[in-house]
ChimeraX commands (.cxc) that place a marker at each C-alpha (Angstrom):
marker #1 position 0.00,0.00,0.00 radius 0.5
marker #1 position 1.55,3.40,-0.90 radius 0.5
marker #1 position 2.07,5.76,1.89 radius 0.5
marker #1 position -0.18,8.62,2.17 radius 0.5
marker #1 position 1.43,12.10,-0.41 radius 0.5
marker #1 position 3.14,14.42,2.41 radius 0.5
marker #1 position 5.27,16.57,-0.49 radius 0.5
marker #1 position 2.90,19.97,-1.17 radius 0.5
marker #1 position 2.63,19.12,-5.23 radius 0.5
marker #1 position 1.24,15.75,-4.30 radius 0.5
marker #1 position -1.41,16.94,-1.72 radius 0.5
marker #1 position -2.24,19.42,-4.76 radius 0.5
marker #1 position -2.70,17.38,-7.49 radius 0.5
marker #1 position -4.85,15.12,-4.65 radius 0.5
marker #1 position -7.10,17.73,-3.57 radius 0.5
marker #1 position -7.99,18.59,-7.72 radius 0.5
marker #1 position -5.63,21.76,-7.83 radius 0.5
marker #1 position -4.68,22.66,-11.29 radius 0.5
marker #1 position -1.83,21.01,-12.48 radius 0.5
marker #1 position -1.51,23.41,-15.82 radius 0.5
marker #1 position -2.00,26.73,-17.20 radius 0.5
marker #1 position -4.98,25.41,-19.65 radius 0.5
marker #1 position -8.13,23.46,-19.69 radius 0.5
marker #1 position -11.59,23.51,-21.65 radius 0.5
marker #1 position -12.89,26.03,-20.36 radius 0.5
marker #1 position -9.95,28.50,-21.23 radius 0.5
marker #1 position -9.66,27.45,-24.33 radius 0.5
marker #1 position -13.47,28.27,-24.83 radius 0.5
marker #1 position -12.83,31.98,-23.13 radius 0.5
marker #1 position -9.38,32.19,-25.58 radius 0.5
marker #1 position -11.24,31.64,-28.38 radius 0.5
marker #1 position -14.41,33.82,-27.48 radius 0.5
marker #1 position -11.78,36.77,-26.88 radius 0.5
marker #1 position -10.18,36.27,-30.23 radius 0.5
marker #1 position -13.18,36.42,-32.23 radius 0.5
marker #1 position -14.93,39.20,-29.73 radius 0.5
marker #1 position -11.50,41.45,-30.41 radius 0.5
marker #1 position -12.28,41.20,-33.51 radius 0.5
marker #1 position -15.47,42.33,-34.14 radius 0.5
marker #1 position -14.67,44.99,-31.84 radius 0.5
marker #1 position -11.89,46.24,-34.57 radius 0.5
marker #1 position -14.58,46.04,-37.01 radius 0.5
marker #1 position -17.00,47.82,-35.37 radius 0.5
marker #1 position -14.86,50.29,-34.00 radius 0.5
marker #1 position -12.74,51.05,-36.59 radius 0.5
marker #1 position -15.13,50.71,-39.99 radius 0.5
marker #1 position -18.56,49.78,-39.00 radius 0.5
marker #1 position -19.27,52.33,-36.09 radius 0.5
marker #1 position -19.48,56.31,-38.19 radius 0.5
marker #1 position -17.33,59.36,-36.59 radius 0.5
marker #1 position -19.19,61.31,-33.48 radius 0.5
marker #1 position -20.61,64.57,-34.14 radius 0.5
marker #1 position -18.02,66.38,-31.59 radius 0.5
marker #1 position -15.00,63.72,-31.39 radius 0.5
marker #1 position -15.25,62.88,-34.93 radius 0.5
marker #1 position -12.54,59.97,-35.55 radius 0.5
marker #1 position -10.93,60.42,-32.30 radius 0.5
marker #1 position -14.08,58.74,-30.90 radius 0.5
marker #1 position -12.81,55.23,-32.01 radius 0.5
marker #1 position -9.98,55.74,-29.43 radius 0.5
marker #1 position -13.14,55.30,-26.90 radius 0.5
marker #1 position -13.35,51.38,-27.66 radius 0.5
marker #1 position -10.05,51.08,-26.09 radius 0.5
marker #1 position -10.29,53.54,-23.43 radius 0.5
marker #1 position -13.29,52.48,-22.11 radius 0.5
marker #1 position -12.53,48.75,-21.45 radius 0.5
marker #1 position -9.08,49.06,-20.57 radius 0.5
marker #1 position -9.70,51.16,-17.42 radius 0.5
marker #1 position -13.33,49.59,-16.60 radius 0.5
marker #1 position -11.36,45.92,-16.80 radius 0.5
marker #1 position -8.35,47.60,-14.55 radius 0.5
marker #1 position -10.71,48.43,-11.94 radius 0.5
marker #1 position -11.96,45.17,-11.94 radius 0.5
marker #1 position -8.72,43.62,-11.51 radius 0.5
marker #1 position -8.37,45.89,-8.80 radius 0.5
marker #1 position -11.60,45.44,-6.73 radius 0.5
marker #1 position -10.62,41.58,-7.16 radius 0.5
marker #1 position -7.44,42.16,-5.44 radius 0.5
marker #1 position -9.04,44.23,-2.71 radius 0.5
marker #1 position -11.64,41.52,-2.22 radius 0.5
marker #1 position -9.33,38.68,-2.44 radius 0.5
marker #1 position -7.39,40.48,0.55 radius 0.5
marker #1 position -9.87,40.78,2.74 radius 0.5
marker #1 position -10.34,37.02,2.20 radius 0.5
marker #1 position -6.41,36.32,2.74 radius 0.5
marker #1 position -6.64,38.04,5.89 radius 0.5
marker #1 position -9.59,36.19,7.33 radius 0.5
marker #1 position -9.20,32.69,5.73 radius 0.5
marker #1 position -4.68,32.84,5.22 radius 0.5
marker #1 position -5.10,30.69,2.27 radius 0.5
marker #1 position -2.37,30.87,-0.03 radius 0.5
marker #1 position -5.30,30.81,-2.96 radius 0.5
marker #1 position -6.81,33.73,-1.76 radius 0.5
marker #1 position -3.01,35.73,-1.64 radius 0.5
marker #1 position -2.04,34.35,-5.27 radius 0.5
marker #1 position -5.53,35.40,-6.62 radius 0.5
marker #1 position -4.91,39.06,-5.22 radius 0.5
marker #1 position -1.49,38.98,-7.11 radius 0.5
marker #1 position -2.75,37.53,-9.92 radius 0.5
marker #1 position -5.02,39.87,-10.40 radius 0.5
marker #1 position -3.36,43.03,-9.65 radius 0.5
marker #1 position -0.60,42.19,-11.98 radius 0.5
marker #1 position -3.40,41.86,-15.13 radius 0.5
marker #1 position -4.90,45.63,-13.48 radius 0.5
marker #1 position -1.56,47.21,-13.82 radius 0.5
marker #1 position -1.36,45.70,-17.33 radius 0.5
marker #1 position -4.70,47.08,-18.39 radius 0.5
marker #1 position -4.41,50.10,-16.06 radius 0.5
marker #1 position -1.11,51.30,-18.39 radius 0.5
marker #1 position -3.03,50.31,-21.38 radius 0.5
marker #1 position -5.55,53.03,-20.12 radius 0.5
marker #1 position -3.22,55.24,-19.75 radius 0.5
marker #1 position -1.24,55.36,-23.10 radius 0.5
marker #1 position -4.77,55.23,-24.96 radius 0.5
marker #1 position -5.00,58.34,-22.68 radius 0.5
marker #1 position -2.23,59.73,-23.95 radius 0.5
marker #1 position -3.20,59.54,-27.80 radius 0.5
marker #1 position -7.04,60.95,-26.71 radius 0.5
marker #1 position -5.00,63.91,-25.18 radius 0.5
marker #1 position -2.57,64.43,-27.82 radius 0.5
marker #1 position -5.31,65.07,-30.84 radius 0.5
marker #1 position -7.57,66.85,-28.34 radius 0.5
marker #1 position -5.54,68.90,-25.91 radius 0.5
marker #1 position -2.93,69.09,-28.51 radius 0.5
marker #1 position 0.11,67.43,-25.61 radius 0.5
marker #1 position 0.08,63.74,-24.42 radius 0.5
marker #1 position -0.32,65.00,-20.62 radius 0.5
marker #1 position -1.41,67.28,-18.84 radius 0.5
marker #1 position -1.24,67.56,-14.95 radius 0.5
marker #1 position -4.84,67.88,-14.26 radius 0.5
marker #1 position -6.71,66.13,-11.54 radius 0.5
marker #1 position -7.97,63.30,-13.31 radius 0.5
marker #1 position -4.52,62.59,-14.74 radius 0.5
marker #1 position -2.68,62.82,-11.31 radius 0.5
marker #1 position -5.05,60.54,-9.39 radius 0.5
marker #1 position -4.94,58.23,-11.87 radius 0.5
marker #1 position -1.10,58.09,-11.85 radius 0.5
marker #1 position -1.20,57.71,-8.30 radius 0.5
marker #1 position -3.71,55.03,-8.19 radius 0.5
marker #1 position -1.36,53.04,-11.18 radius 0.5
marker #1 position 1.90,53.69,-8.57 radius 0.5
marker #1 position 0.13,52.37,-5.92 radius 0.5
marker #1 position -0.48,49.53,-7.67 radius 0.5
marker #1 position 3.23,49.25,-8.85 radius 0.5
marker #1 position 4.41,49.39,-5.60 radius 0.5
marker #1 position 1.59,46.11,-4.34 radius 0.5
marker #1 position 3.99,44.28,-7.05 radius 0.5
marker #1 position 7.05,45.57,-6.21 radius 0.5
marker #1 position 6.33,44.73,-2.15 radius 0.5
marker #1 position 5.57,40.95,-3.25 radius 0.5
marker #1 position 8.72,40.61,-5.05 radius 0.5
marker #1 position 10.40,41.11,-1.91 radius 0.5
marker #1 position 11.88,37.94,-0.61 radius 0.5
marker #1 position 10.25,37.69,2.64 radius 0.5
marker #1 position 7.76,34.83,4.73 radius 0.5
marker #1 position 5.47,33.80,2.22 radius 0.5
marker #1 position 2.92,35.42,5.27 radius 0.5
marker #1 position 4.49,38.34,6.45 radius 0.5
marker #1 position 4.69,39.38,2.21 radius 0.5
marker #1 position 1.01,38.19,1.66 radius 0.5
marker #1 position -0.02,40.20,4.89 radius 0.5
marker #1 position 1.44,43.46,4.14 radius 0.5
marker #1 position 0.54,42.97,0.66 radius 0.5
marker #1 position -2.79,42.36,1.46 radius 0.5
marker #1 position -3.14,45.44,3.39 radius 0.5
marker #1 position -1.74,47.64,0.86 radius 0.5
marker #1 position -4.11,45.53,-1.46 radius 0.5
marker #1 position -7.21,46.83,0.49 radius 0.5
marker #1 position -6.00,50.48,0.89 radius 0.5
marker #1 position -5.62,51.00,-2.84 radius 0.5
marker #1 position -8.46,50.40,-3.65 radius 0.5
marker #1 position -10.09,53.48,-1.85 radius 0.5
marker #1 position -8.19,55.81,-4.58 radius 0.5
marker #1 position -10.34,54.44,-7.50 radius 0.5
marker #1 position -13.73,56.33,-6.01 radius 0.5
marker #1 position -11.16,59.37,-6.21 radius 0.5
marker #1 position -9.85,58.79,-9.52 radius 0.5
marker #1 position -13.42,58.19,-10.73 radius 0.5
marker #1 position -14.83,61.63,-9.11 radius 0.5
marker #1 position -12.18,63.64,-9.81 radius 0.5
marker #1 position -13.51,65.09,-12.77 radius 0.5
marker #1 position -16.57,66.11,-10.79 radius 0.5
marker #1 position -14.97,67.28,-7.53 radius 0.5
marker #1 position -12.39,69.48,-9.24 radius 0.5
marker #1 position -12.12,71.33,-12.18 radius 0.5
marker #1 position -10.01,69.32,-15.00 radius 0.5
marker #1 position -9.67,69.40,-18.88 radius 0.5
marker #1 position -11.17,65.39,-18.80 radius 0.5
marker #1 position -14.64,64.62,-20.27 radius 0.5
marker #1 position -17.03,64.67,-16.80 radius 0.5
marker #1 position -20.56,63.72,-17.28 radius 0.5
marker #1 position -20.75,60.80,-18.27 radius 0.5
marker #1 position -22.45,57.32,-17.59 radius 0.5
marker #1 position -20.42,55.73,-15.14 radius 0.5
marker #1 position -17.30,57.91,-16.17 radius 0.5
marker #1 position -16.53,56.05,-19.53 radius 0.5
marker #1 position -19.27,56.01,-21.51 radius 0.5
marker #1 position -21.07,58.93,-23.28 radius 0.5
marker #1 position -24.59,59.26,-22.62 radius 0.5
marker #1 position -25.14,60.40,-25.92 radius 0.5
marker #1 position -23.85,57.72,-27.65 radius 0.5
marker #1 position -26.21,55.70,-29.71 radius 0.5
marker #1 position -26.60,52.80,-32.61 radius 0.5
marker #1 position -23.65,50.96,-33.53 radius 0.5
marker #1 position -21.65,53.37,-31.30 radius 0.5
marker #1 position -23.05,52.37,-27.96 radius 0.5
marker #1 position -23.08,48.94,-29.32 radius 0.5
marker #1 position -19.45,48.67,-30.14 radius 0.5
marker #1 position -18.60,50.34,-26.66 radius 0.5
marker #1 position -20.47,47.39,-24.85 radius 0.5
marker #1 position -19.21,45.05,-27.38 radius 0.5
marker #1 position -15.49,46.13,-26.59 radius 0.5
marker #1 position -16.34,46.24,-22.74 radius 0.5
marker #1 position -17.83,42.50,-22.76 radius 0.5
marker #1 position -15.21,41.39,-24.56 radius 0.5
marker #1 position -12.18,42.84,-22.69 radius 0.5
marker #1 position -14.27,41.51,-19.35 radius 0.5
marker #1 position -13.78,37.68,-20.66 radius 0.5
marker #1 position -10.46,38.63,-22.06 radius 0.5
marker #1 position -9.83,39.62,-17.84 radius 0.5
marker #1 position -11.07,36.19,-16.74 radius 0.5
marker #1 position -9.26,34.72,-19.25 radius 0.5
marker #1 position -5.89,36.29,-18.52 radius 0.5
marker #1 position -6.82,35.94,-14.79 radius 0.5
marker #1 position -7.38,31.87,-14.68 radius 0.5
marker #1 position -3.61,31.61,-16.58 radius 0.5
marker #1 position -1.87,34.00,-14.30 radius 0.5
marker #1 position -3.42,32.36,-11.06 radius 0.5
marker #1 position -2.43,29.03,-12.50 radius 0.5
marker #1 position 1.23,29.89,-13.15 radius 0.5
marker #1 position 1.28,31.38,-10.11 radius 0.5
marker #1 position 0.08,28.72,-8.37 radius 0.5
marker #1 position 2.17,25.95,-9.99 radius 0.5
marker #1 position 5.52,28.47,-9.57 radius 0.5
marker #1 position 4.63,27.78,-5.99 radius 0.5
marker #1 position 4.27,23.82,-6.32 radius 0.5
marker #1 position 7.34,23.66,-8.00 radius 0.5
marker #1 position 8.72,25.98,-5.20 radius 0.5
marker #1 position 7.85,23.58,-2.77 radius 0.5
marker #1 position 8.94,20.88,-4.41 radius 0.5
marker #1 position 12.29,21.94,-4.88 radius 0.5
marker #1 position 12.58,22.74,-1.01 radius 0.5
marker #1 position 11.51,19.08,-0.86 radius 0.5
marker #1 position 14.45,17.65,-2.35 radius 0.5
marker #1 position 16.75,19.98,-1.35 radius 0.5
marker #1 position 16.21,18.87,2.06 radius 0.5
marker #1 position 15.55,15.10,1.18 radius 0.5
marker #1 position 19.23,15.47,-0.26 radius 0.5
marker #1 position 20.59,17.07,2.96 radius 0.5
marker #1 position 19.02,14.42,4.65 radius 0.5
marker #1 position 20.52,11.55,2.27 radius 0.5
marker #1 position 23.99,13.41,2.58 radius 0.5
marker #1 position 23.94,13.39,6.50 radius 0.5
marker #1 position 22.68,9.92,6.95 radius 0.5
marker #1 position 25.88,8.94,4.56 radius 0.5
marker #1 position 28.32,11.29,6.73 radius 0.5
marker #1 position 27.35,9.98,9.65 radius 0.5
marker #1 position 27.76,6.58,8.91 radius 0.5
marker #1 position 31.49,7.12,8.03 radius 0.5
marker #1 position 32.21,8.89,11.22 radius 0.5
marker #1 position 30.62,6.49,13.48 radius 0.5
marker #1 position 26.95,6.97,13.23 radius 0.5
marker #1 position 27.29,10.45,14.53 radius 0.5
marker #1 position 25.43,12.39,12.01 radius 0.5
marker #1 position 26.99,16.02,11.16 radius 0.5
marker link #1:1,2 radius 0.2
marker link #1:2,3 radius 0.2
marker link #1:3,4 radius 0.2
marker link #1:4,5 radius 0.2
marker link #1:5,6 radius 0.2
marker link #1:6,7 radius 0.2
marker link #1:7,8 radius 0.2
marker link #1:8,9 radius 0.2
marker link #1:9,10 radius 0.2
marker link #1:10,11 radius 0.2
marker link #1:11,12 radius 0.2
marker link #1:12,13 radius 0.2
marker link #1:13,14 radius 0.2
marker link #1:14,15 radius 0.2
marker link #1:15,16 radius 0.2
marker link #1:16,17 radius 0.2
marker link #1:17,18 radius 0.2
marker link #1:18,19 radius 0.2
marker link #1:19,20 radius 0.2
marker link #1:20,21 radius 0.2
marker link #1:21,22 radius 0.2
marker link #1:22,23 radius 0.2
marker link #1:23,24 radius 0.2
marker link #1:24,25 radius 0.2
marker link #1:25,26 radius 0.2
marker link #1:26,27 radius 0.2
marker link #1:27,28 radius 0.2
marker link #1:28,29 radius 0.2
marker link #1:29,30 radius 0.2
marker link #1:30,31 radius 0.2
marker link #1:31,32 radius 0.2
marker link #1:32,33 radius 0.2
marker link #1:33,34 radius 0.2
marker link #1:34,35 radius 0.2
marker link #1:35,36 radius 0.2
marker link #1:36,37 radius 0.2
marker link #1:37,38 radius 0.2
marker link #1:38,39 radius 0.2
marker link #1:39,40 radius 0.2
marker link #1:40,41 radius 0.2
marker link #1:41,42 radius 0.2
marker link #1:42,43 radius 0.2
marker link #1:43,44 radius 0.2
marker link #1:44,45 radius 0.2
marker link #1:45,46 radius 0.2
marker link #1:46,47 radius 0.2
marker link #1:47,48 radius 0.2
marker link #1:48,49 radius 0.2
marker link #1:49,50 radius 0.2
marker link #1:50,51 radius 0.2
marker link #1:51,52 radius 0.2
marker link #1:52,53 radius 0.2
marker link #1:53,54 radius 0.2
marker link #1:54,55 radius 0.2
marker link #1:55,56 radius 0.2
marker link #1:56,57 radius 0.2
marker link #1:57,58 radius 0.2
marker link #1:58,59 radius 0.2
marker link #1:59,60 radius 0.2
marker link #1:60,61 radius 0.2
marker link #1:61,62 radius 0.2
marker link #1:62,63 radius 0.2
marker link #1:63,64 radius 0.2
marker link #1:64,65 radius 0.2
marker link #1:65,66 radius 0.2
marker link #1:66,67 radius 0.2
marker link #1:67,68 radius 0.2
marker link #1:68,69 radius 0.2
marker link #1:69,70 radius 0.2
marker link #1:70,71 radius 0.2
marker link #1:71,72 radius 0.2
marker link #1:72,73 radius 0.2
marker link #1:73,74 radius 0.2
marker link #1:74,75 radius 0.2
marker link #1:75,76 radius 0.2
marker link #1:76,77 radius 0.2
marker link #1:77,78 radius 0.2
marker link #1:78,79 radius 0.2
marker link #1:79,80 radius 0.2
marker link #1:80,81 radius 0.2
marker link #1:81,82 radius 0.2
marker link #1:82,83 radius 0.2
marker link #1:83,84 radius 0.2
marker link #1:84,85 radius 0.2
marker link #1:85,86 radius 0.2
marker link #1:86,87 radius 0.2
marker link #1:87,88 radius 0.2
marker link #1:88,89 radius 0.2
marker link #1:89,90 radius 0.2
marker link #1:90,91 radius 0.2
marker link #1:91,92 radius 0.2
marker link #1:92,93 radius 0.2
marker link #1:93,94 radius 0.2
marker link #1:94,95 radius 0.2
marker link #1:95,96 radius 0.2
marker link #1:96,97 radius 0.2
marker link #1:97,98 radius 0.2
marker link #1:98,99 radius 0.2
marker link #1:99,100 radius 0.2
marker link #1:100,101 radius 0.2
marker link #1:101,102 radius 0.2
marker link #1:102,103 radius 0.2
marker link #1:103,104 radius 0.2
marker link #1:104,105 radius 0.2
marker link #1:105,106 radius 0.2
marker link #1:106,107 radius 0.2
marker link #1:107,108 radius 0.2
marker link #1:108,109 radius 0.2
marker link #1:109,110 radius 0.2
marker link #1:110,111 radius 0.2
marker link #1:111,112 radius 0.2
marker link #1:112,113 radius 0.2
marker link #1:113,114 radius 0.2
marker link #1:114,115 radius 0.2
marker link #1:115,116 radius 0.2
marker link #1:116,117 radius 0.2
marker link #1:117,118 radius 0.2
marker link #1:118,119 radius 0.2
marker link #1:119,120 radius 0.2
marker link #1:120,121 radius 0.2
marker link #1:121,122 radius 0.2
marker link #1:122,123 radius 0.2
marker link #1:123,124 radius 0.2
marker link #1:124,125 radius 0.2
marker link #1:125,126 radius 0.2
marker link #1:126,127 radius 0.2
marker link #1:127,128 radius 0.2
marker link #1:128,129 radius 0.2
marker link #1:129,130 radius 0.2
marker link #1:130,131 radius 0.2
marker link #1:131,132 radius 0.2
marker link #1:132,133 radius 0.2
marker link #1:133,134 radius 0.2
marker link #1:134,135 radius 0.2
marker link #1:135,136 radius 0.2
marker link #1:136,137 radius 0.2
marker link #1:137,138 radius 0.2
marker link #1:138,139 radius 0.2
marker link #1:139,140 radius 0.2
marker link #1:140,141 radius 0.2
marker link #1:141,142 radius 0.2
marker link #1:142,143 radius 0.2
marker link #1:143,144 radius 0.2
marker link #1:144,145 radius 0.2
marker link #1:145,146 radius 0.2
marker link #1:146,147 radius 0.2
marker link #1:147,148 radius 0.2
marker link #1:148,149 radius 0.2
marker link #1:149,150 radius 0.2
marker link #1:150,151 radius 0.2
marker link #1:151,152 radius 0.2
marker link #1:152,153 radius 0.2
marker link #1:153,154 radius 0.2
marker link #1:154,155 radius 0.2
marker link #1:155,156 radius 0.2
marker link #1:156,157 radius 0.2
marker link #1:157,158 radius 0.2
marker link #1:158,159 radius 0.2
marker link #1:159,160 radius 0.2
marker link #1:160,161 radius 0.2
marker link #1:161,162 radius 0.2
marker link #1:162,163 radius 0.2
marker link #1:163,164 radius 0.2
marker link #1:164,165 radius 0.2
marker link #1:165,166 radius 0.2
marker link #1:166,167 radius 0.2
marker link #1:167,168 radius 0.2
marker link #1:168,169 radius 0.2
marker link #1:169,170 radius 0.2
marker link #1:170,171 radius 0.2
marker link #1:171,172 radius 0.2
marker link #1:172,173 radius 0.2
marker link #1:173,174 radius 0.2
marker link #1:174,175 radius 0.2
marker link #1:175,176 radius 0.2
marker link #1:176,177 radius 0.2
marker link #1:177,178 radius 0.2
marker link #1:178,179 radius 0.2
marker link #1:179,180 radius 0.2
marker link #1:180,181 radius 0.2
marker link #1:181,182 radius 0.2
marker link #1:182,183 radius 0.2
marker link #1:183,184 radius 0.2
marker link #1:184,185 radius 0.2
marker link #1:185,186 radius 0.2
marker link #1:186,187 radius 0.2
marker link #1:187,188 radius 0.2
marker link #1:188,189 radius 0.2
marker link #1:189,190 radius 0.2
marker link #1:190,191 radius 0.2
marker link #1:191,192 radius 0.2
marker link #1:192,193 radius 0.2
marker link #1:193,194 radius 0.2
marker link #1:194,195 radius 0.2
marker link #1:195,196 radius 0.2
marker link #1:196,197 radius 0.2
marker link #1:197,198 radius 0.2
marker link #1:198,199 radius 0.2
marker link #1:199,200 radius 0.2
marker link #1:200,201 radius 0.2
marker link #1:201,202 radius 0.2
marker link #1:202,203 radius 0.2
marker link #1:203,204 radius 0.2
marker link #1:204,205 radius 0.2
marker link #1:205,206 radius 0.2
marker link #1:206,207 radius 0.2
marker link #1:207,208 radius 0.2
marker link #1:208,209 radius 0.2
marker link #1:209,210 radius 0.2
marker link #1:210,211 radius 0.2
marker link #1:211,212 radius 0.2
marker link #1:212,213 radius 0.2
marker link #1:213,214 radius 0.2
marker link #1:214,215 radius 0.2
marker link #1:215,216 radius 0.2
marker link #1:216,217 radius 0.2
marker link #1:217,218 radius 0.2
marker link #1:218,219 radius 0.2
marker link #1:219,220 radius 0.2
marker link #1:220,221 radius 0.2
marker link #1:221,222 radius 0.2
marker link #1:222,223 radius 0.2
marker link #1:223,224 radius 0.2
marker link #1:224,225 radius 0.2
marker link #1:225,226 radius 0.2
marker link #1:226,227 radius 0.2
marker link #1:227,228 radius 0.2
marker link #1:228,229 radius 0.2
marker link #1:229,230 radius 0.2
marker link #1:230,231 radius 0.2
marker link #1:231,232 radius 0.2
marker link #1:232,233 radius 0.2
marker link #1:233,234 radius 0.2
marker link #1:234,235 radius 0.2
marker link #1:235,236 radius 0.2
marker link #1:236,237 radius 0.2
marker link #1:237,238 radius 0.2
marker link #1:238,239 radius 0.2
marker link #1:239,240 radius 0.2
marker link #1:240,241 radius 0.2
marker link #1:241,242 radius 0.2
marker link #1:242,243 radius 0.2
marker link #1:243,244 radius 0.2
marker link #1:244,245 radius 0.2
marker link #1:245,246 radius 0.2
marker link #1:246,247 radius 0.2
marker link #1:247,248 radius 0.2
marker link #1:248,249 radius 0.2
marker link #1:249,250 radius 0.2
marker link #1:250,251 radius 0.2
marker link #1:251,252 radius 0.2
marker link #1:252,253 radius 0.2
marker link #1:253,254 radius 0.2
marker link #1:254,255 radius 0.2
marker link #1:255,256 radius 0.2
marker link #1:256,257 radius 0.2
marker link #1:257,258 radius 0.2
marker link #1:258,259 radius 0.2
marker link #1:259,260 radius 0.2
marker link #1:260,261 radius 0.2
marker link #1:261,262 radius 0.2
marker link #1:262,263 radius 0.2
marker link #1:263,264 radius 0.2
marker link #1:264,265 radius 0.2
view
């Protein structure tokens, strides 16, 4: 009879953990973001007409818009997934807030240089230092530093602790970032349905704004179940390594010790 698995990968692979990056189901999302980017290139860039105001620069909007709606996602995940770290200690719920912030600052500076070529054909610069603009930098920094405090080499709790915290304070600055435009005066576009979308927008211009926004939301689960997986199987292999490493150190003393008289080193 085969003793029961005491190495970490084994108790994994036991208890139905994920054992690599792809399956079915994210094949299925992979190939529904493919075909949704797509269409949203067609829609946005020949189907849907110029706006009345924003003429071409309008198209810019399909990007804009999801990039920074699926950031904050990514980033209410991570805040949520730290509050469950720091109740449960589960190493899913720490990797999961990782995971996902890492995908939020990807998005989150995807926002930003879309930003950037909005700004440049309407303000006539790439950046301005208006309120909008600085909270959002701050809120992307903050971010930046979450990542950089995890790649810290530290206990794998103290790091998800401290990250978690920092997780769960960050957060708070996307309210600001979203407001800003209404609590101060800024050159950004203010009124607007929930800050990205233009209430006057209608026909194939609302629907390739909701069509890009769907999409980019599977493209974040998509992107989110791979980067959790690596993460997770980074650790495994982590583990395992410790594992041998000290089965090895074990091997070596037993062998030592039996050449100097059974006194192990």
């Amino acid at each position: 009879m085969n003793p029961p698995a005491t190495n970490p990968a084994a108790q994994a692979a036991a208890a139905g953990a994920p054992s690599t990056t792809g399956s079915t189901a994210t094949r299925v999302l992979g190939v529904i973001s493919l075909v949704g980017i797509a269409a949203v290139a067609v829609f946005g860039l020949l189907i849907s007409p110029p706006d009345a105001e924003l003429g071409e620069t309008i198209r810019i909007l399909y990007l804009h818009v999801p990039t920074v709606s699926s950031a904050y996602l990514a980033f209410v995940v991570t805040a949520v997934a730290s509050v469950a770290y720091l109740w449960k200690r589960t190493e899913f719920w720490d990797l999961l807030a990782a995971s996902s912030a890492e995908i939020g600052v990807l998005f989150f500076a995807l926002t930003i240089f879309d930003g950037m070529m909005w700004g440049k054909v309407t303000w006539g610069v790439f950046w301005r230092w208006e309120p909008r603009l600085v909270t959002t930098t701050v809120l992307l920094l903050t971010y930046i530093g979450y990542l950089v405090v995890r790649s810290i080499p530290s206990d794998p709790r103290t790091r998800g602790t401290l990250s978690a915290a920092i997780g769960i304070m960050a957060v708070v600055n996307i309210p600001i970032t979203h407001k800003a435009v209404d609590w101060w005066r800024g050159l950004h576009q203010g009124g607007t349905v929930l800050g990205t979308v233009d209430p006057e927008m209608s026909g194939t211009q609302l629907f390739s704004t909701y069509l890009a926004l769907t999409v980019f939301m599977v493209l974040f689960v998509w992107l989110l179940i791979h980067r959790f997986r690596v993460a997770w199987l980074a650790e495994r292999a982590a583990d395992a390594g410790i594992s041998e490493a000290i089965s090895r150190r074990r091997h070596e003393a037993t062998l030592g010790g039996g050449s100097v008289g059974g006194v192990n080193p």
